[in-house]
N, CA, C and O atoms as a MOPAC input file, in Angstrom:
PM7 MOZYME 1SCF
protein

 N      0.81200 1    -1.18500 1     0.00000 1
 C      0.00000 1     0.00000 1     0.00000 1
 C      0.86300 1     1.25900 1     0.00000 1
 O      0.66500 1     2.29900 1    -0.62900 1
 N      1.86700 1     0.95400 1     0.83800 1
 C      2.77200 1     2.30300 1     0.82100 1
 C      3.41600 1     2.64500 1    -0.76900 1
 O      3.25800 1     3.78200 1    -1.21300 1
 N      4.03500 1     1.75900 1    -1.46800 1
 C      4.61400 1     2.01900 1    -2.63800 1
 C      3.28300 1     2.67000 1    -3.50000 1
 O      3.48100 1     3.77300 1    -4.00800 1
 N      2.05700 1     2.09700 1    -3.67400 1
 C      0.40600 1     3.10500 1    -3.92800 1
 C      0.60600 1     4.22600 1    -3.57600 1
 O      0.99900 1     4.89400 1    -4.53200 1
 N      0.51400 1     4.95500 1    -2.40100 1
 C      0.58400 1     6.18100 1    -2.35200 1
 C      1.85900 1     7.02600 1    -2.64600 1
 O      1.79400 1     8.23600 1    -2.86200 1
 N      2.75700 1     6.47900 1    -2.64200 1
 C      4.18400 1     7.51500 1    -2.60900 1
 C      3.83900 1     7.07100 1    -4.64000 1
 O      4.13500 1     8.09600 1    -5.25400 1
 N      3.52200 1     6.33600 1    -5.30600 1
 C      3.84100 1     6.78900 1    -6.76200 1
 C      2.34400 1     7.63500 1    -7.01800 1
 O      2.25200 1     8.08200 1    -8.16100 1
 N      1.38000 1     7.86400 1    -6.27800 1
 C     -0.15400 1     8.51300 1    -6.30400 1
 C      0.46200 1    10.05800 1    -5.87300 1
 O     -0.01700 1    10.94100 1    -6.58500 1
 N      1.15300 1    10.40600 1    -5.13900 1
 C      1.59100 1    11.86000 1    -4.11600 1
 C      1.80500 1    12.61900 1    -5.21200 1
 O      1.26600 1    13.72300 1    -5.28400 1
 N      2.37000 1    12.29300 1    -5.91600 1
 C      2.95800 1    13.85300 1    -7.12400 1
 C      1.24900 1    14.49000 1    -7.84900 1
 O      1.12600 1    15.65400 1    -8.23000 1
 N      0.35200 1    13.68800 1    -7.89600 1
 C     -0.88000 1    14.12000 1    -8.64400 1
 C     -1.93400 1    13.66300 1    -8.07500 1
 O     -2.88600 1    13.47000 1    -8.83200 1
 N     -2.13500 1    13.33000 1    -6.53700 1
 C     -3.20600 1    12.86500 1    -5.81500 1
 C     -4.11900 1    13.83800 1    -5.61400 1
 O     -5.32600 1    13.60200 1    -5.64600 1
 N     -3.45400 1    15.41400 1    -5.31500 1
 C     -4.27200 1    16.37400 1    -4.82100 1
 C     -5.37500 1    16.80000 1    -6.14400 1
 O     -6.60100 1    16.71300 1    -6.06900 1
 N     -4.67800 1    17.22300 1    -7.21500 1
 C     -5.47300 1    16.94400 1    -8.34600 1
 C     -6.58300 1    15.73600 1    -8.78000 1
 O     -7.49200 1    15.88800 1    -9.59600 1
 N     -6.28800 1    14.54400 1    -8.05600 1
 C     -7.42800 1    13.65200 1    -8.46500 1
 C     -8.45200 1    13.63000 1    -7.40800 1
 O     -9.61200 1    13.29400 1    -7.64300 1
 N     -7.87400 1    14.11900 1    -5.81400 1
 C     -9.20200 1    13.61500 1    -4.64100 1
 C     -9.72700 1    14.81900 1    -4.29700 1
 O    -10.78700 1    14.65300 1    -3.69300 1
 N     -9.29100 1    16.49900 1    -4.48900 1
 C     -9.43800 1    17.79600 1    -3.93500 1
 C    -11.03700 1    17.60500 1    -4.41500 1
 O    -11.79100 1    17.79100 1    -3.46000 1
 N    -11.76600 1    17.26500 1    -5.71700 1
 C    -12.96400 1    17.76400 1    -5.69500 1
 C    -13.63600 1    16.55900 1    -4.58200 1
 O    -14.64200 1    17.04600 1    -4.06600 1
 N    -13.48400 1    15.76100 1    -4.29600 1
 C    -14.08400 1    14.81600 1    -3.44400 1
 C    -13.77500 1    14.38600 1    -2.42100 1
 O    -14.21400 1    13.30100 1    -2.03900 1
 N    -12.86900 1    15.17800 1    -1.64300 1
 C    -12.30000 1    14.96400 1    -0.34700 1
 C    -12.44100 1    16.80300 1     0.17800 1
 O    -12.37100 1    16.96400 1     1.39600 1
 N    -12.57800 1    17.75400 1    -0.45400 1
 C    -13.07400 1    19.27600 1    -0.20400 1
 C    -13.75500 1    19.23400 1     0.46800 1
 O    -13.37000 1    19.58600 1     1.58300 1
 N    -14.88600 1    18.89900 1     0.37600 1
 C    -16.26000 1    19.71900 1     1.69600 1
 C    -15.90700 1    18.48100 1     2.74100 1
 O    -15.94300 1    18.86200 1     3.91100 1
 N    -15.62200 1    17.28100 1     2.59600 1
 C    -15.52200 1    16.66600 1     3.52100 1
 C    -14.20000 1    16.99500 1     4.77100 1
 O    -14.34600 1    16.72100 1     5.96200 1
 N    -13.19700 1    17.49800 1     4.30200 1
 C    -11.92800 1    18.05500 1     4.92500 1
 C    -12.59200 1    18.98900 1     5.43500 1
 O    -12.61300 1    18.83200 1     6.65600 1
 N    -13.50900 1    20.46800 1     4.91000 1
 C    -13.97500 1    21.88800 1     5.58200 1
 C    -15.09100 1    20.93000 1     7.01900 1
 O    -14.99700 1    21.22500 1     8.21000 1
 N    -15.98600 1    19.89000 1     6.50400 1
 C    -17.13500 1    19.88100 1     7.31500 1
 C    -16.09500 1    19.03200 1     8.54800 1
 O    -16.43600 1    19.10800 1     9.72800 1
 N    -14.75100 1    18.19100 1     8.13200 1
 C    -14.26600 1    17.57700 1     9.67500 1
 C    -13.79900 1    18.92300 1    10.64400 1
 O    -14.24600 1    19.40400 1    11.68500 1
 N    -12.75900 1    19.23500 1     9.81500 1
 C    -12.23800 1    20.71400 1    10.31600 1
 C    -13.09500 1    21.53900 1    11.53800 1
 O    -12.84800 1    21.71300 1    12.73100 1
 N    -14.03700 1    21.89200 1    10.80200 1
 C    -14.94800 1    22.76100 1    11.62400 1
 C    -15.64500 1    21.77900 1    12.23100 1
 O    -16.71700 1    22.36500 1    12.37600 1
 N    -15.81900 1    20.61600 1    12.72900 1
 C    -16.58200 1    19.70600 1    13.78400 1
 C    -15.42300 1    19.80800 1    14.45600 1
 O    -15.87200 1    20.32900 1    15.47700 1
 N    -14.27300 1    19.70200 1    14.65300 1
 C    -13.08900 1    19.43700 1    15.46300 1
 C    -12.68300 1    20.45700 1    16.38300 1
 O    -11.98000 1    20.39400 1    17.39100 1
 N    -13.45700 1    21.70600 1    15.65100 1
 C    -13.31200 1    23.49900 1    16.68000 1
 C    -11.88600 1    23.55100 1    16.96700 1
 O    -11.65700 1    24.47000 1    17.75400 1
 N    -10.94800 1    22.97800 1    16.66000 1
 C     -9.59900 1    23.47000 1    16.55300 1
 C     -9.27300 1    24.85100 1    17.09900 1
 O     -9.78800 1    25.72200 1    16.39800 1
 N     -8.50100 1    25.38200 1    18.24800 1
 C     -8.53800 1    26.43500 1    18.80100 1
 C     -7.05500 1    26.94600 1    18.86700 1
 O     -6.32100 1    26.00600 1    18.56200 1
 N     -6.38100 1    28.01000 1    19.13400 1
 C     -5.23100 1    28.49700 1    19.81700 1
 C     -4.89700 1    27.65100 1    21.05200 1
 O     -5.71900 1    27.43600 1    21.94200 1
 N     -3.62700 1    27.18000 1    21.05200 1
 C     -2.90500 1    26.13400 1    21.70200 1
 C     -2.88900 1    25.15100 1    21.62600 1
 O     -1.94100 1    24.50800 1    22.07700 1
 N     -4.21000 1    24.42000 1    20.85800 1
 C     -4.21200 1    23.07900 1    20.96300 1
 C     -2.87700 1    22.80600 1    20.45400 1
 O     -1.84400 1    23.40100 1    20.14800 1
 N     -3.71500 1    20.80500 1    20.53900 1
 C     -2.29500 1    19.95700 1    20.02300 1
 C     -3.19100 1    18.83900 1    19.22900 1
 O     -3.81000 1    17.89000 1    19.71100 1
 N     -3.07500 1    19.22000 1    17.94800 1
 C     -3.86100 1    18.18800 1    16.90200 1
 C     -2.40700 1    16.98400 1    16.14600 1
 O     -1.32600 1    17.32000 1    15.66200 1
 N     -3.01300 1    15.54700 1    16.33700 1
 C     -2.30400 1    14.70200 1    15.26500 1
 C     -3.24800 1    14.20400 1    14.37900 1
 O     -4.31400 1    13.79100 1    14.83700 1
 N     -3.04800 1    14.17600 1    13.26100 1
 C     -3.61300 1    13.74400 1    12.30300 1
 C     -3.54500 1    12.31600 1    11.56900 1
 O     -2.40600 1    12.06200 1    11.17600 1
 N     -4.15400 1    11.68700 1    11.39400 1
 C     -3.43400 1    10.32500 1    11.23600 1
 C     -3.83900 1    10.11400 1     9.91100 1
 O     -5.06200 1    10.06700 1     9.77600 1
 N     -3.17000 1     9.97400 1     8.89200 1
 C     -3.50100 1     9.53300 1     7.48400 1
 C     -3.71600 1    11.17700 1     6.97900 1
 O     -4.79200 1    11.65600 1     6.62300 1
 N     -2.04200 1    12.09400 1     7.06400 1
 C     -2.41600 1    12.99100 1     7.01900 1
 C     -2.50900 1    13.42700 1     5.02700 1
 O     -3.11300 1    14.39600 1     4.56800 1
 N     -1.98000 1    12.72100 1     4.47500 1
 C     -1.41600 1    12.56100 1     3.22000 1
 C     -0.49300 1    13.70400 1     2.82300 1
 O      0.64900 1    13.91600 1     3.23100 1
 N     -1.29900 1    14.48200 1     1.84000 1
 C     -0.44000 1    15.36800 1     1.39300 1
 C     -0.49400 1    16.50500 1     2.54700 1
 O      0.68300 1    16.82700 1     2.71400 1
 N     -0.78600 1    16.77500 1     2.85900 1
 C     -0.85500 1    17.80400 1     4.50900 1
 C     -1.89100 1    18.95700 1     3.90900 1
 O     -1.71700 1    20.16800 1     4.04400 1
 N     -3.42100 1    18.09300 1     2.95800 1
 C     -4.27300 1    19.48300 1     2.64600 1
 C     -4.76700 1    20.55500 1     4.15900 1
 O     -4.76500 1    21.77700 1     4.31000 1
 N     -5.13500 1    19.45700 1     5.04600 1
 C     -5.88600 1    19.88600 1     6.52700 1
 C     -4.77900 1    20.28000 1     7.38100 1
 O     -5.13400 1    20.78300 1     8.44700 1
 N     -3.38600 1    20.16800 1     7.16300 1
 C     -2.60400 1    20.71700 1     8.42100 1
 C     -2.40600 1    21.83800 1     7.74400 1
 O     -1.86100 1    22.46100 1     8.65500 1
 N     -2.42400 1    22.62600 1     6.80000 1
 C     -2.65600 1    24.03900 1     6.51200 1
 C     -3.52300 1    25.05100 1     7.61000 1
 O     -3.24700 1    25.96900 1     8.38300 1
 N     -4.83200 1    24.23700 1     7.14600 1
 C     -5.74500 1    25.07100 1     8.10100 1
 C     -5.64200 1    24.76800 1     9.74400 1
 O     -5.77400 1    25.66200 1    10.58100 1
 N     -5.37500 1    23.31900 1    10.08400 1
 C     -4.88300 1    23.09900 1    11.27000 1
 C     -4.32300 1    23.47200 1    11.96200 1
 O     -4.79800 1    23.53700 1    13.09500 1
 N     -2.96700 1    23.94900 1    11.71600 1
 C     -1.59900 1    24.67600 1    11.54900 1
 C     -2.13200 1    26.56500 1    11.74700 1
 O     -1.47600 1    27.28800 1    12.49800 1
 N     -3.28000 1    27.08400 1    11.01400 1
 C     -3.14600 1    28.44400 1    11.30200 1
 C     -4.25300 1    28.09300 1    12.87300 1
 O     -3.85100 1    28.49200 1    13.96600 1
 N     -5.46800 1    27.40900 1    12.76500 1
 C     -6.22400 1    27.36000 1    13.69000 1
 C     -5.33300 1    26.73600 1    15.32100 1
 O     -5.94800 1    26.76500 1    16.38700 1
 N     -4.26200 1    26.35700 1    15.26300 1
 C     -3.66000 1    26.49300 1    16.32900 1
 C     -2.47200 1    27.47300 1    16.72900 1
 O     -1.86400 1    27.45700 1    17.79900 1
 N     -2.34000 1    28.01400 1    16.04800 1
 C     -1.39200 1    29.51600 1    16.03100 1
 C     -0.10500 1    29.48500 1    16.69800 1
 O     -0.05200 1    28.28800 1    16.98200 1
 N      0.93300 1    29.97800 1    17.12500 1
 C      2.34700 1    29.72800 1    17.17100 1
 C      1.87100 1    29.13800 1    18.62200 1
 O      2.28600 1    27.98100 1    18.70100 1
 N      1.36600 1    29.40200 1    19.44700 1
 C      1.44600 1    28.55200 1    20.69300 1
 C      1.15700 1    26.98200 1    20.72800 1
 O      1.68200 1    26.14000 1    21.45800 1
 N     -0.07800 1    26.76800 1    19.48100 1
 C     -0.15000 1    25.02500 1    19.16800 1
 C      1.01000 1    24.44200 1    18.92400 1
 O      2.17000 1    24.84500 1    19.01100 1
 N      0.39800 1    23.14100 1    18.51200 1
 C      1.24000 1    21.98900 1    17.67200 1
 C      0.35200 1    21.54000 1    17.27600 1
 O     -0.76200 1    21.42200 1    17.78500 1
 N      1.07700 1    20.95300 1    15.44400 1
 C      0.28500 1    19.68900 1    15.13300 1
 C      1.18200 1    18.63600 1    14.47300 1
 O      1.97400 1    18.97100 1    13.59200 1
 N      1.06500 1    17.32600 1    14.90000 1
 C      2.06700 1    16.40800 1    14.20500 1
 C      1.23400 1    15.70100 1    13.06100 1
 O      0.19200 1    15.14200 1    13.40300 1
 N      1.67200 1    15.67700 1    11.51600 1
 C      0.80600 1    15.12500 1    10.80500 1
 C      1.69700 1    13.72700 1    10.52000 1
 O      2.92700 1    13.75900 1    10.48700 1
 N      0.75900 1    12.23800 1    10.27800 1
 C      1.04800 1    11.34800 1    10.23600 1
 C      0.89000 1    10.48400 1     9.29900 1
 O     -0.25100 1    10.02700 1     9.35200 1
 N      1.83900 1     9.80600 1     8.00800 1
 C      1.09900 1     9.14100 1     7.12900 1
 C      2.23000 1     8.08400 1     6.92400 1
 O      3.27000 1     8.40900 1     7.49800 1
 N      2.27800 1     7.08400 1     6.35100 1
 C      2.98500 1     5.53900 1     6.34300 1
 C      3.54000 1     6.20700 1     5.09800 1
 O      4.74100 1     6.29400 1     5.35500 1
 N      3.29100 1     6.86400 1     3.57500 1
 C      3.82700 1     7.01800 1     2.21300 1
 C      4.86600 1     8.55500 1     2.70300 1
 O      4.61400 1     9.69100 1     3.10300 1
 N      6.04900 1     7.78600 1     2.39500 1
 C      7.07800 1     9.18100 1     2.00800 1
 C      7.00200 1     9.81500 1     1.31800 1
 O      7.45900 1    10.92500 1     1.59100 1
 N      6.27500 1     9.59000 1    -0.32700 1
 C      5.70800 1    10.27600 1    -1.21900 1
 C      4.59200 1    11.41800 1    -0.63100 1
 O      4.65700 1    12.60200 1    -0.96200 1
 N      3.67000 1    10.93900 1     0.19300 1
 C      2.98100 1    11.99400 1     0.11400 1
 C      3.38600 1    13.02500 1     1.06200 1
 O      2.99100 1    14.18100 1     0.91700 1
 N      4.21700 1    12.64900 1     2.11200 1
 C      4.76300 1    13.44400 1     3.15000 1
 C      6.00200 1    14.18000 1     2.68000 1
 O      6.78900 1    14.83500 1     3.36300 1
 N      6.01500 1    13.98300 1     1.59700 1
 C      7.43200 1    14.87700 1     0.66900 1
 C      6.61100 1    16.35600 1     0.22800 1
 O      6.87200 1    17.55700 1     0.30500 1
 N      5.33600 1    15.41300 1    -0.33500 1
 C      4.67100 1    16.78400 1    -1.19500 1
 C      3.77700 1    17.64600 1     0.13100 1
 O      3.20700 1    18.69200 1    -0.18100 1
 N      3.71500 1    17.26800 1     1.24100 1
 C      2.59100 1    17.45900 1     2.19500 1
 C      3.95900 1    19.19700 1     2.89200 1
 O      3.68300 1    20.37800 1     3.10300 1
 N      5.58100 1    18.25700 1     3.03200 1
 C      6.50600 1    18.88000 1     3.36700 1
 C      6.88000 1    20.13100 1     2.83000 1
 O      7.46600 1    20.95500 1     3.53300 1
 N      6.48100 1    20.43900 1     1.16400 1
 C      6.78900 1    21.09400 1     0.55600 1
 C      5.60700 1    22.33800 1     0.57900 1
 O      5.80500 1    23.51900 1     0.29000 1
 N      4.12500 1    21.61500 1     1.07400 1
 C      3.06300 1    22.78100 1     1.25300 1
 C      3.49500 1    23.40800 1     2.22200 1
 O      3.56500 1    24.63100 1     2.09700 1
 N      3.85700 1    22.88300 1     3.29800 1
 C      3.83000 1    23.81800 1     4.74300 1
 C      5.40300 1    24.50800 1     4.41600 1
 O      5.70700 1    25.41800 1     5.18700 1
 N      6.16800 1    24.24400 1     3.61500 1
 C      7.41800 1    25.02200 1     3.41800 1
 C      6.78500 1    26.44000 1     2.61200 1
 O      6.76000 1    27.58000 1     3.07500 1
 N      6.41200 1    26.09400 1     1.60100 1
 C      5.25900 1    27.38500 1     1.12100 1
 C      4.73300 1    28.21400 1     1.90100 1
 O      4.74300 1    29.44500 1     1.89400 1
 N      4.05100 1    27.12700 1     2.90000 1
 C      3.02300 1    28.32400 1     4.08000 1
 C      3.74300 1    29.05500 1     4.54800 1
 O      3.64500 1    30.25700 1     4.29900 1
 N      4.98700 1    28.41100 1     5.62800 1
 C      5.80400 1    29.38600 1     6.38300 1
 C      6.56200 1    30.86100 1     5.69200 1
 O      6.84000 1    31.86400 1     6.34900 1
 N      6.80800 1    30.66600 1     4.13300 1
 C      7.11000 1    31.47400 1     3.35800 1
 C      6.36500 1    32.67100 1     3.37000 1
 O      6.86900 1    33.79400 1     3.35600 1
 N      5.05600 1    32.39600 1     3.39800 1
 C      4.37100 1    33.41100 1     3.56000 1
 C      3.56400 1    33.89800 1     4.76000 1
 O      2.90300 1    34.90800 1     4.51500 1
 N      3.46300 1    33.42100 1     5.99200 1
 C      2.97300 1    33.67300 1     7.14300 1
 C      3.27100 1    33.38800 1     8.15500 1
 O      3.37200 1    32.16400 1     8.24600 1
 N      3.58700 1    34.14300 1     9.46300 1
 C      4.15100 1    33.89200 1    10.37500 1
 C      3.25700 1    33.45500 1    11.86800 1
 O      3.95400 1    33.44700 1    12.88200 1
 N      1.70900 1    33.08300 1    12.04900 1
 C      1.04200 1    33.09800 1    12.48800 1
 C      0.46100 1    31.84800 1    12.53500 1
 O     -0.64500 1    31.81300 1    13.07600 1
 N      1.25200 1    30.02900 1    11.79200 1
 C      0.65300 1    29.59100 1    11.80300 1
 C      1.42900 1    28.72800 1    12.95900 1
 O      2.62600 1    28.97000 1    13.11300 1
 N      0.84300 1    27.79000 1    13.73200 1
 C      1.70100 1    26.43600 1    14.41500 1
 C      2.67700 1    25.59200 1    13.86200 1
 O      2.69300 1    25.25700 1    12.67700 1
 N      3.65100 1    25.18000 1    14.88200 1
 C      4.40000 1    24.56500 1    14.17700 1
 C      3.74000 1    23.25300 1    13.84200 1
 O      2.63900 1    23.00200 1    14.33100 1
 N      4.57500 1    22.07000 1    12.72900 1
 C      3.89500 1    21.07500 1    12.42500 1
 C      4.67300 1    19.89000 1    12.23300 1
 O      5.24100 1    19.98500 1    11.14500 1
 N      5.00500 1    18.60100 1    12.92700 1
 C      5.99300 1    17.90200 1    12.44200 1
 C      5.10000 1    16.65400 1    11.89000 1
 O      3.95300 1    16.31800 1    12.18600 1
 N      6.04600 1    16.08600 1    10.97700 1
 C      5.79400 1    15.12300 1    10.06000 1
 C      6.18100 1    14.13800 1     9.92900 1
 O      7.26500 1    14.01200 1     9.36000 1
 N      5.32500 1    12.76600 1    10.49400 1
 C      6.25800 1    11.67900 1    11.06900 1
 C      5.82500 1    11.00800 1    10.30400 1
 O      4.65400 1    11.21700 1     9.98700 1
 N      6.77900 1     9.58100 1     9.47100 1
 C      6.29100 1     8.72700 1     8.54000 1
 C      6.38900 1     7.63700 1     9.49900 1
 O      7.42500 1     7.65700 1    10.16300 1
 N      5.48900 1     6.59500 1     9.76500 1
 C      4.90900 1     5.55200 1    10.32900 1
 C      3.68300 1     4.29700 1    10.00800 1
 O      2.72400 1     4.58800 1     9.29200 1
 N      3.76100 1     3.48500 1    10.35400 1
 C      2.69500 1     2.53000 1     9.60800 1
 C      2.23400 1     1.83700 1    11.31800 1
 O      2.87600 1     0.99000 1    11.94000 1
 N      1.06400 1     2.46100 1    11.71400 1
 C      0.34800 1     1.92000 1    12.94100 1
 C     -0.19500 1     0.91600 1    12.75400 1
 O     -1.32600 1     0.89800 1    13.23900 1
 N      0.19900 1    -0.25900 1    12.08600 1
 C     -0.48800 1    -1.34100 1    11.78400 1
 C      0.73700 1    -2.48100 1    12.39000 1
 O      0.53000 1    -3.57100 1    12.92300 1
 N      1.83900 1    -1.91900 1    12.14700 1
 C      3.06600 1    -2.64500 1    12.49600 1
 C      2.78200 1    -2.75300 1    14.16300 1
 O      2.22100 1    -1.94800 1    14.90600 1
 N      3.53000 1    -4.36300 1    14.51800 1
 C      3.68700 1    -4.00900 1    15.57900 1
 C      4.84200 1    -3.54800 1    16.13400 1
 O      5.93600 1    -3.86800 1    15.66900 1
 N      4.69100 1    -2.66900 1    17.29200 1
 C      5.39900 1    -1.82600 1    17.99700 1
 C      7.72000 1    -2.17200 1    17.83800 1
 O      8.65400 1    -1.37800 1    17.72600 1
 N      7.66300 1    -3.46700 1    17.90800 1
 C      8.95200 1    -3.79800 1    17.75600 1
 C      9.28500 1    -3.82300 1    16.26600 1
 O     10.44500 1    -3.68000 1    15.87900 1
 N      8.29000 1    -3.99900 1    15.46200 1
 C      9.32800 1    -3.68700 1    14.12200 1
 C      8.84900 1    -2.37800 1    13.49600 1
 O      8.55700 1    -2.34300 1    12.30100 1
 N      8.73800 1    -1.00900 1    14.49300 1
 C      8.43200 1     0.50200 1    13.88900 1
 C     10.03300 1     1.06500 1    13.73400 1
 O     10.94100 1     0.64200 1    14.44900 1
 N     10.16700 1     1.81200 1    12.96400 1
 C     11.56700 1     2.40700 1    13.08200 1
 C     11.91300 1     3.05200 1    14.33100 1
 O     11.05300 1     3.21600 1    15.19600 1
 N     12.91000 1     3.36700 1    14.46100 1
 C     13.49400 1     4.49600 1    16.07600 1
 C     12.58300 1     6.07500 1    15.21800 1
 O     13.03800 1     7.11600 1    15.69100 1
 N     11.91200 1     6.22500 1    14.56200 1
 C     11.50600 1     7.73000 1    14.15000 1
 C     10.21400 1     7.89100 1    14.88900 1
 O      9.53000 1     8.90100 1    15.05700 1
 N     10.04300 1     6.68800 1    15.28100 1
 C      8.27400 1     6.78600 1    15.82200 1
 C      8.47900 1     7.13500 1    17.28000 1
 O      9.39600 1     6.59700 1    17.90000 1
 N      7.76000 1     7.91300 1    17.79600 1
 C      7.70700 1     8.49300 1    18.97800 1
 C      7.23400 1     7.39400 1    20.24500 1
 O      6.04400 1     7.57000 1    20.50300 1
 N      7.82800 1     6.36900 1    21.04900 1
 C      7.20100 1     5.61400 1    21.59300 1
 C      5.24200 1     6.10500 1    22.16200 1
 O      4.30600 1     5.30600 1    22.16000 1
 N      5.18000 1     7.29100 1    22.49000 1
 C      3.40100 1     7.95900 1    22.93200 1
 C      2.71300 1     7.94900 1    21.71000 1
 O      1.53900 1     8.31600 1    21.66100 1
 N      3.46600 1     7.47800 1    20.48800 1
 C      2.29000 1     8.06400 1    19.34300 1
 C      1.05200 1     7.23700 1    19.76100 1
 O      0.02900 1     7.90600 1    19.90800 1
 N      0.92900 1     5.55400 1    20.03800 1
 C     -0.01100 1     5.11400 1    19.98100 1
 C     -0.90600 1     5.75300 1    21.00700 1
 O     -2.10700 1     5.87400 1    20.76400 1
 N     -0.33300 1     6.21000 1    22.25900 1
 C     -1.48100 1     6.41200 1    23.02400 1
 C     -2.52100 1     7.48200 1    22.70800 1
 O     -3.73500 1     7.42300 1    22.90400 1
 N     -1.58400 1     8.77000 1    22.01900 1
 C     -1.94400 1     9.95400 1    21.67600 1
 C     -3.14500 1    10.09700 1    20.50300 1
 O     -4.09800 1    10.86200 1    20.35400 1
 N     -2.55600 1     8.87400 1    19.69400 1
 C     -3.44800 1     8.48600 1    18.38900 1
 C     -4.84000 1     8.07000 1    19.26100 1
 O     -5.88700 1     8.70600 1    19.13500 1
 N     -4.67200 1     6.74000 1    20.29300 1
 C     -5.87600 1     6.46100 1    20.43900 1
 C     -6.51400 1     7.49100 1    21.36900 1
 O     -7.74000 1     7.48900 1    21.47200 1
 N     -5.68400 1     8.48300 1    22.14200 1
 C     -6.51800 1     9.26300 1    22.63800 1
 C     -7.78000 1    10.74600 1    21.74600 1
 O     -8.75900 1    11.47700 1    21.89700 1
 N     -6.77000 1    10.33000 1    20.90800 1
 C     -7.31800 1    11.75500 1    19.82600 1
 C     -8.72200 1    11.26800 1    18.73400 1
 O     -9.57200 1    11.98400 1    18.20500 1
 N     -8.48500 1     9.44000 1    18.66700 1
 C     -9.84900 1     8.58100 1    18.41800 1
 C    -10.87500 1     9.22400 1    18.96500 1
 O    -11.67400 1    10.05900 1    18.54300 1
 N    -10.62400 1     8.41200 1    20.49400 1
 C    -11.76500 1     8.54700 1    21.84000 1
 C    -11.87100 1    10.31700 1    22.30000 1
 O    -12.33300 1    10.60600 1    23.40300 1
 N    -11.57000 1    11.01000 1    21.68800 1
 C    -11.66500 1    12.30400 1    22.56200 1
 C    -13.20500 1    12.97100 1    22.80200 1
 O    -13.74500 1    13.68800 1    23.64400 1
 N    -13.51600 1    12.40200 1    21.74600 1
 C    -15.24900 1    13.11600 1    21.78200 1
 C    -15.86700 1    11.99200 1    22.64300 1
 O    -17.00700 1    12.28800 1    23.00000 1
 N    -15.44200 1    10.78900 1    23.08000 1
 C    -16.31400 1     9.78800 1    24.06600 1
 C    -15.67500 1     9.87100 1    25.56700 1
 O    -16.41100 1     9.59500 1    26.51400 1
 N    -14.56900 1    10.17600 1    25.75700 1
 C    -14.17300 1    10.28900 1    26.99900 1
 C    -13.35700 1    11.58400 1    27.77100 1
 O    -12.86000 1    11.57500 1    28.89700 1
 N    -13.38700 1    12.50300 1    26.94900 1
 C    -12.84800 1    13.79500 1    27.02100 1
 C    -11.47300 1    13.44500 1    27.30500 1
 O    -10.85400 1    13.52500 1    28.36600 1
 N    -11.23900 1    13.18600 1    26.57100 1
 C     -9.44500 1    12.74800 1    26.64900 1
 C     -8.64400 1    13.94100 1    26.19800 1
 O     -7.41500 1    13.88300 1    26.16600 1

């Protein structure tokens, strides 16, 4: 699946933007994203939503975006290099390549040992106020 998306990344945004658009604006705005938070994104691809993520948590946030394809986290790398070019107001954003399907002993040393908890806490957050 990973080799799928990293040869899909150079022209994905062009094939899913009309059909992944209102659905990205309508998660976005259910999520109320505020100043300071700390958003991870999981299956972030090309990084369309850590744009807006990224300004809706403002230099005091964080957001770590997360996707298994180096391809798309190349082109996702190169949007938010753009953004910062032009605005100084948005959160920082790091970009971790990982496959949460693996188990835990064969993830690379790049994976943050808390990602899983953080991931499943950011699942459950609307059921247990996590």
């Amino acid at each position: 699946m990973t080799s799928f998306y990293d040869r899909l990344s150079t022209f994905y945004d062009r094939i899913a933007e009309g059909a992944e658009h209102s659905l990205r604006v309508a998660a976005l705005d259910a999520l109320e994203v505020g100043g300071g938070d700390t958003v991870l994104e999981i299956g972030c691809g090309t990084g369309q939503a850590l744009l807006t993520l990224s300004a809706a948590v403002g230099s005091a946030g964080r957001v770590v975006g997360l996707d298994l394809s180096s391809g798309m986290l190349r082109v996702a790398h190169h949007r938010l290099a753009a953004l910062a070019s032009t605005t100084s107001t948005s959160g920082p954003v790091r970009l971790i390549q990982a496959d949460l399907r693996e188990p835990r002993s064969r993830r690379t040393a790049s994976t943050p040992p808390s990602l899983l908890s953080l991931s499943n806490c950011s699942i459950s957050r609307s059921s247990n106020g996590c």
